[in-house]
N, C-alpha and C positions, 0 to 999 in steps of 0.2 A: 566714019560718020554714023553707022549705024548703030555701035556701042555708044556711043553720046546721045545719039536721041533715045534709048532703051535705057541709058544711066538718068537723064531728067524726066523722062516716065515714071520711074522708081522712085527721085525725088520730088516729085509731084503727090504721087499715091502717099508718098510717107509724109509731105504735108498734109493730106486731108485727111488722112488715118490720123493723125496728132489730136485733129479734130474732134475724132471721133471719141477719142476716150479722154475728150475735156470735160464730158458728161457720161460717156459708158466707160468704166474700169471695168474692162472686163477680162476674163480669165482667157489665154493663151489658148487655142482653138486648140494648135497640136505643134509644139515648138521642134518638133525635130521631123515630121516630115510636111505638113503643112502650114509653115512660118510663114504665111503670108498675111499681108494688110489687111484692112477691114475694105477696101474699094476692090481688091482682088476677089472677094467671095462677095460681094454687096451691094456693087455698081455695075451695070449692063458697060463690056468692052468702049461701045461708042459713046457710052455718059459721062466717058472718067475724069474727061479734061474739064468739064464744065456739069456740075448737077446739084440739087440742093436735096435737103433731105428727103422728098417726096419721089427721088429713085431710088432710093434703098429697096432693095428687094430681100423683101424677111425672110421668103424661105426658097434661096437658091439651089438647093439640091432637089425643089419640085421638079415633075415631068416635064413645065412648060419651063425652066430657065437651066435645067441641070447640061442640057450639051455645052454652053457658053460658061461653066464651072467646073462641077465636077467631069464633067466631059472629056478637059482638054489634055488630062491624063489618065483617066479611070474609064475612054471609051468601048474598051472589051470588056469591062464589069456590067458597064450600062446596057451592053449590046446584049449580053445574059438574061441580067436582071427583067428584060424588058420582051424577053422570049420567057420567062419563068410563069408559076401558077400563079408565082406571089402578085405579079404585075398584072396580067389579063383575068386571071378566076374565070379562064375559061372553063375545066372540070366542074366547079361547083354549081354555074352556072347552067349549063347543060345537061347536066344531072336533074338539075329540080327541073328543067323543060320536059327533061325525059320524062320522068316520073308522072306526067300528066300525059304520055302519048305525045307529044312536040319535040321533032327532030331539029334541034337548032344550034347552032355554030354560032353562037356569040363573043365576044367577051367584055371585059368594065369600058373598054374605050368604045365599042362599035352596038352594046346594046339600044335600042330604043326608047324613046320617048316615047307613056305615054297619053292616050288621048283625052281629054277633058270626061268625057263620057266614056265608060267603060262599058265594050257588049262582049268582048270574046275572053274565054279562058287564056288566052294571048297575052290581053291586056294587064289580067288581073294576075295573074304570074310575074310578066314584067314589072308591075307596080310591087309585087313582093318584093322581087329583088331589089330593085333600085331603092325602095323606102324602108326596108328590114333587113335583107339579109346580108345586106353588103354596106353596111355603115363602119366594116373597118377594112379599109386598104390604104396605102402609101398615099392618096391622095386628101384622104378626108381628116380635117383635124375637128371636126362639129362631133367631142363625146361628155357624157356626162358621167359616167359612170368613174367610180373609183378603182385605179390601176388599169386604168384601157385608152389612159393619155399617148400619143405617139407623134413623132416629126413628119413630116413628107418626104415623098421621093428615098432619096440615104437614108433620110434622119430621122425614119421611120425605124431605123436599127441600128443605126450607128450615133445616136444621141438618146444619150439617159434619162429618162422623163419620170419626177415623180409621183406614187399613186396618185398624190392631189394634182399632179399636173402645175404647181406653182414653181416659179424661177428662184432657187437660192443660194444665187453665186453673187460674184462680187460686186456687180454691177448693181449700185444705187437705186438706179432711174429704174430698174427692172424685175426688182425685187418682190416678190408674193405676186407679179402678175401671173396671168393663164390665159392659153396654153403654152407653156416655154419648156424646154429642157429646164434639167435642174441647176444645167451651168453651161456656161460655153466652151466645153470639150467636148472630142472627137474621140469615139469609142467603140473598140470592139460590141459586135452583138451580145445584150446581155440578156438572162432569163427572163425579166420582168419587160424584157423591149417584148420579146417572142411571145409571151403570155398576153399582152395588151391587147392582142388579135386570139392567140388559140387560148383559148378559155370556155368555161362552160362545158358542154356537152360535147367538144370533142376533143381530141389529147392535147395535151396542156397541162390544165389544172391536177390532173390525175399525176401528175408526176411527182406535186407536191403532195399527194392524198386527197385533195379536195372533190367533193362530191355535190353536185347543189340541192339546197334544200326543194322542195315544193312551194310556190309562189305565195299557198293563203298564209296570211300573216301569223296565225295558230302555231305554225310550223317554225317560227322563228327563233324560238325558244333552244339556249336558257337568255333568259334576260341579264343583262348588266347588274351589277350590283346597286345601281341609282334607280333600277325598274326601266331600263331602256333596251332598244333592242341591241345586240351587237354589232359591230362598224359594218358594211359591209367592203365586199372586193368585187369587181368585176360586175356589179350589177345588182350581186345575188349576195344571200349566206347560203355557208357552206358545213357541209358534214366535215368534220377530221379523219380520215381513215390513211392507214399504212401509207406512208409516201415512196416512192420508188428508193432501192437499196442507192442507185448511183446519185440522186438529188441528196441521199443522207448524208452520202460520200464526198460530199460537195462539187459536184460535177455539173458544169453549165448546158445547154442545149449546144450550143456551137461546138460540146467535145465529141459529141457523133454526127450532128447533122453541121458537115462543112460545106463547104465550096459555096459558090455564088448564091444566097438564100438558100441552102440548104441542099446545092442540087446533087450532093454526092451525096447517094442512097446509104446510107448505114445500114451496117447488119452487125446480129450479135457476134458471130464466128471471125467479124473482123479484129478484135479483142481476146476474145475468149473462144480458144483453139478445142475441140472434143475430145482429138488425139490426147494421151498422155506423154508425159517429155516433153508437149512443141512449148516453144515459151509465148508468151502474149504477144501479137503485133501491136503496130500502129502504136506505136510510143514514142514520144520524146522528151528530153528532160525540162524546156521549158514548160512542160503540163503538167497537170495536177494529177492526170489520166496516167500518168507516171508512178506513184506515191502510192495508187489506188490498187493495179491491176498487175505491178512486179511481181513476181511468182519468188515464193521460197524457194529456193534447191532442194531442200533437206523435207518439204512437206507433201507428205502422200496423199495423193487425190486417188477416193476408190469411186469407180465410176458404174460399178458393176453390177447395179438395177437400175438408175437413171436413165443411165447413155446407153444400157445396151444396145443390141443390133436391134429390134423389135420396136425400139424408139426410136428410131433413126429418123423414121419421117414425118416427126411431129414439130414445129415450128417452137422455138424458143418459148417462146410466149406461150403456148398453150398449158402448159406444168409451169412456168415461173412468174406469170403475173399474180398477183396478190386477191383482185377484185378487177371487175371490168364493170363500161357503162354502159346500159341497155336502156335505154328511150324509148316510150312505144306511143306512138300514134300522136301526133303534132298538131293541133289543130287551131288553125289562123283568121282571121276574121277582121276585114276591116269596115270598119263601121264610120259615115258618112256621118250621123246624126250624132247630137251631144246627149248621149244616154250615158253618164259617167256612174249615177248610184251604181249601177250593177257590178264594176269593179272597183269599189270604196276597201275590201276587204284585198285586190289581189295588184295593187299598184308598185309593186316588186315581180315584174316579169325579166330582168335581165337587162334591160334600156334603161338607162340613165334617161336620158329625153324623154319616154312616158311615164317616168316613175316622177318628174319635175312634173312635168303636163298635167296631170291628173289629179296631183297633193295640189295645182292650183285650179284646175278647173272643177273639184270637188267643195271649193269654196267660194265656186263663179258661175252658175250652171248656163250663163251666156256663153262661156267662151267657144270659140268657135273650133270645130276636131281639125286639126292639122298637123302636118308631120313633117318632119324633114325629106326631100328627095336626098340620097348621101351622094349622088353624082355630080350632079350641076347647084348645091344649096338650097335650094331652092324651098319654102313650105309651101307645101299643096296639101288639098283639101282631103279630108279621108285621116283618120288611125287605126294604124294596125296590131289587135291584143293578138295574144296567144296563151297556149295550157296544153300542157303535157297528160296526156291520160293514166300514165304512168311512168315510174323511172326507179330502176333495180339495179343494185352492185354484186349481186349475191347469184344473179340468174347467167345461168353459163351455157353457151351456143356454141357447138360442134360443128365443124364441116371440113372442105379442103380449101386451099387457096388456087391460084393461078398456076403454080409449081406442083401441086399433088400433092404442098405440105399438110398433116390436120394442125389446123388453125382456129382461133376463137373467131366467132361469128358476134355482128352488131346488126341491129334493126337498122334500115334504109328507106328512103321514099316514102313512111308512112307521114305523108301530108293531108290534111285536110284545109280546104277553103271555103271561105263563106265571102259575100260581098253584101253591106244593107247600105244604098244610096240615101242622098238628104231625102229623098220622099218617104222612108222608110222601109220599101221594096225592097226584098230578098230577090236580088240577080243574081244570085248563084247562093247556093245550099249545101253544105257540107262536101263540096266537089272532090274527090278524091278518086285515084288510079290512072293508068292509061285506056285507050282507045278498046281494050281490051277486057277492060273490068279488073287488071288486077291491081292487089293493093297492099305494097310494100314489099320487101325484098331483104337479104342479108347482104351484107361484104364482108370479107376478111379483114380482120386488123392486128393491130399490136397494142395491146394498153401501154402506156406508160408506168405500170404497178410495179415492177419490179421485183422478188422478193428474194433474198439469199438461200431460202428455202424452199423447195417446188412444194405445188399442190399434193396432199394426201392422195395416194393411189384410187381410194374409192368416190374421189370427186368426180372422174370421168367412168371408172371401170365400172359404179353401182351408176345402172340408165336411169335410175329416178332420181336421180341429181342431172344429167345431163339433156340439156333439149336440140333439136335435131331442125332445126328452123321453122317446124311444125307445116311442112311441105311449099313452103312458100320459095319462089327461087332465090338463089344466090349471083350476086353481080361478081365478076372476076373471079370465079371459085366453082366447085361444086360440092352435091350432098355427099356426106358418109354414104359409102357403097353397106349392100349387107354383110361382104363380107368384114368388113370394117369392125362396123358394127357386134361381129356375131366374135370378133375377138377380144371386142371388151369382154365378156363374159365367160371366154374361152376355160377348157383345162388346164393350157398353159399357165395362162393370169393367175387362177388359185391356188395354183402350185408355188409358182415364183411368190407370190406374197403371203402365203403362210409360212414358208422359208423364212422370210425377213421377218414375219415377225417373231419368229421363234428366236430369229439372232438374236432381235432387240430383247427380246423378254429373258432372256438364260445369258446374257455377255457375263 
């Protein structure tokens, strides 16, 4: 009895699924492990027998429907995903609290609302976040900017969305609309799903080479050949500089950063062994990482200034990035009142939605400043500009990391705040630091630069090329020691590198 009612279930769903692509022809979701009807991913369990078009749930692999879907095989994926950074942003979150002296434990699901009237540095931080700095996560599909389109929930990564964000699969009815995938297939994470979010100022773009220009329009140059500006991507245009050796390679983000959103840590030594003889790990023949990183037999790798013992404790990156990004000093402002002449020249700050807002409220000086909340939709009152005081590829920071590796250093926490309500009152004025007075910090990172060839020995070894965080602390890390220091300079060093280059000069 029970295989008979579960056989006219099936043929029930495969009648209304008939249904459905009497108007969507649409492309085969994923024919060999997810072969299911359109009522199976589309119809809430208790609607299936009876619903009309108005229970279609368009995007079932969101937070609020994905246990009744994707759930009911994929619940230790979701159970992950759902403890991950990707999900909560609790780090990032807590970070810019910190940064102003506030010890707080939030994350995207449990932050606050907040208050109509704004008095405390509380408030106006939480308003950051919720109206700026969190406009991409797995829930929000409200973007404007070109290549920063994404699904919800999964299909935030596991559905291919083009820069335009327009549908161009087979489906008639659905055709050039936005926001859609580019088709209705199920797909491995791909680099432009991962870039839609990390982009800009922090690793991402840098993998391709990309660098973002400065906001004033001046800067946008060269112009098109019709005397227009160039397309932009993500927001912004971009400098072209060296793109990482493994993006040359043709190498996706998912071939280091695996597991559930990325949660198995990559490192370089997990590939690329220091020993001589070991052969490469973490290989398989259905990757490309296959094709890239097989080692000759026959080919001599001399490792005998690079690797020596003397280097030992220097982090990958620090000799083999290309260029890194140094950012200094961020400073945010949101402004109540409709004073738009003042940014006529800088309506390219990275936001699609202010860069729309602005090209038309600069032709409307009524409209009223409002902004998206990216949590609950919402426009509320108030817009948030911003401007970089500076931004270098060329500037190179020293220090150690969390291990005792030396490691490249990036600017942190240097934020500034301003708040001017509709009366025109400055409630807060360039707020910047913690409880403390200090004001910004370094962390340890890894660019995305990659390069086949390490840095020139007097990039780090000559100290007027190297900067030392100019005494400001380091978060998860510490400064170069003197002694450190005092072997950049060392006898040894001018010994060893007059050697080489006598090799190079007389081979």
């Amino acid at each position: 009895m029970p295989k008979i009612i579960f056989i006219i279930f099936l043929l029930i769903s495969s009648v209304f699924a008939s249904e459905c692509v009497e108007c969507h022809n649409v492309e085969s979701f994923d024919s060999v492990n997810h072969n299911f009807s359109c009522v199976e991913c589309h119809v809430l369990k208790r609607d299936r027998e009876h619903y009309t078009h108005d229970d279609i749930i368009t995007h079932p692999a969101s937070d609020k429907f994905v246990d009744g879907f994707c759930g009911e095989c994929h619940k230790d994926e979701i159970d992950k995903f759902r403890n991950s950074n990707h999900y909560t942003h609790q780090n990032e979150i807590n970070l810019i609290f910190k940064s102003f002296g506030l010890d707080r434990n939030f994350t995207i699901q449990t932050l606050p609302q907040v208050p109509e009237v704004i008095e405390t540095k509380e408030h106006l931080v939480t308003d950051l976040l919720r109206r700026k700095c969190l406009s991409c996560h797995t829930e929000n599909s409200i973007n404007y900017s070109t290549g920063m389109h994404h699904g919800k929930g999964c299909m935030a990564c596991h559905a291919e969305y083009r820069s335009d964000g327009l549908y161009r699969g087979s489906d008639k009815t659905m055709r050039n609309k936005k926001p859609f995938a580019k088709n209705h297939t199920l797909s491995k994470p791909k680099m432009n799903m991962c870039l839609s979010c990390h982009n800009k100022e922090f690793v991402g773009t840098d993998f391709l080479g990309l660098f973002p220009k400065d906001f004033e329009d001046s800067y946008r140059a060269p112009l098109t050949l019709d005397g227009k500006y160039p397309p932009q991507i993500f927001g912004l245009d971009f400098h072209h500089l060296s793109s990482d050796v493994h993006h040359s390679a043709g190498m996706n983000c998912i071939d280091c950063h695996n597991g559930v959103m990325g949660s198995q840590k990559p490192s370089c030594v997990s590939c690329h062994v220091k020993s001589l003889g070991d052969l490469a790990v973490n290989l398989n023949e259905s990757s490309n990482v296959n094709k890239i990183l097989d080692k000759e037999p026959k080919k001599s790798l001399n490792f005998k200034y690079a690797h020596a013992s003397y280097h030992s404790n220097l982090s990958c990156s620090s000799c083999h990035s290309s260029w890194q990004m140094s950012n200094h000093e961020l400073s945010l402002l949101r402004d109540d009142t409709p004073n738009y002449e003042q940014w006529r020249k800088l309506t390219l700050q990275g936001d699609g939605y202010l860069e729309r807002f602005l090209n038309l409220a600069l032709e409307n000086n009524a409209t009223k400043p409002v902004m998206y909340d990216y949590l609950d939709g919402a426009l509320k009152e108030g817009v948030w500009y911003m401007g970089w005081k500076y931004r270098r590829w060329e500037r190179l920071y020293l220090g150690n990391d969390e291990n005792g590796q030396v490691s490249i250093l990036r600017p942190f926490f240097e934020y500034r705040l301003s708040y001017k309500n509709s009366f025109k009152e400055m409630i807060f004025n360039d707020m910047s630091g913690d409880e403390s007075g200090e004001f910004g910090a370094f962390i340890p990172f890894s660019p995305h630069t990659t390069g086949r060839v390490a840095k020139p020995c007097e990039e780090c070894h000559e100290l007027s090329k190297v900067n030392f965080a100019n005494g400001k602390r380091i978060l998860k890390g510490s400064h170069l020691t003197k002694e450190q220091i005092q072997k950049l300079t060392s006898d040894e060093y001018k010994k060893v590198r007059a050697k080489m280059l006598l090799n190079e000069n007389f081979k």
